[in-house]
Steps between C-alpha positions, in 0.01 A plus 500: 500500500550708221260676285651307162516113759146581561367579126696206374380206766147720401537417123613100574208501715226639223696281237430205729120584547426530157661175449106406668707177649530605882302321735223725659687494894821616282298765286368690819856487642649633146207769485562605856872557477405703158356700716738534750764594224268763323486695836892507528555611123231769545647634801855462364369715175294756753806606677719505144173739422527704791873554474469610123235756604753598759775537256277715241429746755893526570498382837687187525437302821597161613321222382358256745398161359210337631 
């Protein structure tokens, strides 16, 4: 999954707990997925972050996704 699939099935998934409408079962499931998701962006941005740093020093490496 992409970083930009996962931060848009993230913002459905806050728009749809706001709503205050999902059933409590369904809310835990929503929450933990959130959570799931989070992890993968923040990776995702981690190793943009470490390739940048990379690239300002004037090294350029290959950049493994995670």
């Amino acid at each position: 999954m992409s970083y930009e699939d996962a931060l848009a099935e993230l913002e459905r998934m806050v728009a749809s707990m706001e709503g205050g409408q999902l059933p409590l079962d369904r809310l835990m499931q929503t929450y933990e997925r959130g959570a799931e998701l989070l992890q993968l962006c923040r990776s995702r941005l981690d190793a943009v972050e470490q390739q940048v740093k990379v690239l300002e020093e004037g090294q350029l490496k290959p950049w493994a996704a995670s």
